[in-house]
C-alpha positions in Angstrom: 9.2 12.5 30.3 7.6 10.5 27.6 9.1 7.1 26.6 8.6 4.4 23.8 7.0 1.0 25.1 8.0 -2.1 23.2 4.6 -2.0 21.1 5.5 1.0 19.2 3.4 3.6 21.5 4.6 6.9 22.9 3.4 6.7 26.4 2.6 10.3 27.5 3.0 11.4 31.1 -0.1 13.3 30.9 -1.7 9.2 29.7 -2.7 8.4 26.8 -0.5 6.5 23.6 0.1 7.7 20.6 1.0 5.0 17.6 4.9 5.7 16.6 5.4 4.9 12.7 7.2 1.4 12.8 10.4 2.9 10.3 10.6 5.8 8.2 9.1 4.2 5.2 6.0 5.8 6.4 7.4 9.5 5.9 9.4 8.8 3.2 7.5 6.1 0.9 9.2 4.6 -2.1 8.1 5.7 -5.7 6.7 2.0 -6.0 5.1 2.9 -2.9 3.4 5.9 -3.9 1.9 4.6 -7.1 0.4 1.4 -5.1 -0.7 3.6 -2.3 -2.8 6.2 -5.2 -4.3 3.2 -7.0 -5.6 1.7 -3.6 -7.3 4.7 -3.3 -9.2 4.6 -6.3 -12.1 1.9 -6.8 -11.9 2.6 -10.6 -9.3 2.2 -12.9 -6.4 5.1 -13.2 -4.6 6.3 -16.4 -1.0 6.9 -16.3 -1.3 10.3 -16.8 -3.4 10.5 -13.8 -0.9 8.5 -11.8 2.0 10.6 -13.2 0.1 13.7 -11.7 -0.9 12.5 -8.2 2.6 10.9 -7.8 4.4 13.8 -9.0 6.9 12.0 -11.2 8.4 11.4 -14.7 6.4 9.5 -17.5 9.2 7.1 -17.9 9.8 6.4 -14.4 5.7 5.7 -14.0 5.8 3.3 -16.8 8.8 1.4 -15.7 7.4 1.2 -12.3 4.1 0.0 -13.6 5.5 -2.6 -16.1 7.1 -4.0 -12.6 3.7 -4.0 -10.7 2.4 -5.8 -13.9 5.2 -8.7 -13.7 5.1 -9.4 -10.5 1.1 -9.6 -10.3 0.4 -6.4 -8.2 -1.2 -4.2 -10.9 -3.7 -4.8 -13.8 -3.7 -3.3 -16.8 -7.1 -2.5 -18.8 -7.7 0.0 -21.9 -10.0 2.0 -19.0 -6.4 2.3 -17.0 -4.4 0.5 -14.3 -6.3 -1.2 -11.3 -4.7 -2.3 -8.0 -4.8 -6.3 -8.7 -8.4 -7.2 -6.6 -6.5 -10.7 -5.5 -3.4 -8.7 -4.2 -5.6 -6.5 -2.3 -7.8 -9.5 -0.8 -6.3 -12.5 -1.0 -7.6 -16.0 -1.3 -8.4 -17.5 2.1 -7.3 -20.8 3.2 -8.8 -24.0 2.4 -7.9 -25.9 5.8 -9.8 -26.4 8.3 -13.8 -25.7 9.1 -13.1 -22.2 10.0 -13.6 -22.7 13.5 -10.5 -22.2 14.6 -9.4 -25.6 15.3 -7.3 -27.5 13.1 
């Protein structure tokens, strides 16, 4: 009989854990989703017909999606093609403190 501990593991009676997806947004990923997960992927920038093709959708939905991405900061836009935005990726790191750990 295997069980689910409060971590998120499937605890095996044979031992081991296995890692349980948190909620099905892992299996079933948003369109918005998809198009952020392929242009993480690449370290260069994508064109939309590229992203249309790996994401497996409609022109016009792609481009609405994108124009969102844009707005709210996510995704950049260059004539070479869209780029995952590098400060969403990594963002800044706080100013306080020493970085010791300590206040």
């Amino acid at each position: 009989m295997s069980y689910v501990d409060f971590t998120g593991c499937i605890i095996s009676p044979f031992g081991g854990c296995f890692l349980v997806p948190a909620d099905n947004e892992t299996k079933n990923p948003t369109k918005t989703q998809k198009i952020l997960q392929a242009l993480e992927e690449q370290d260069h920038p994508v064109s939309l017909h590229r992203l249309r093709e790996h994401c497996s959708m409609r022109t016009a939905t792609v481009s609405e999606l994108l124009k969102q991405l844009i707005e709210k900061g996510d995704v950049h836009y260059s004539p070479n093609g869209y780029q995952i935005n590098p400060l969403t990726r990594f963002p800044p790191i706080g100013t306080q403190g020493k970085g010791n750990g300590k206040h």
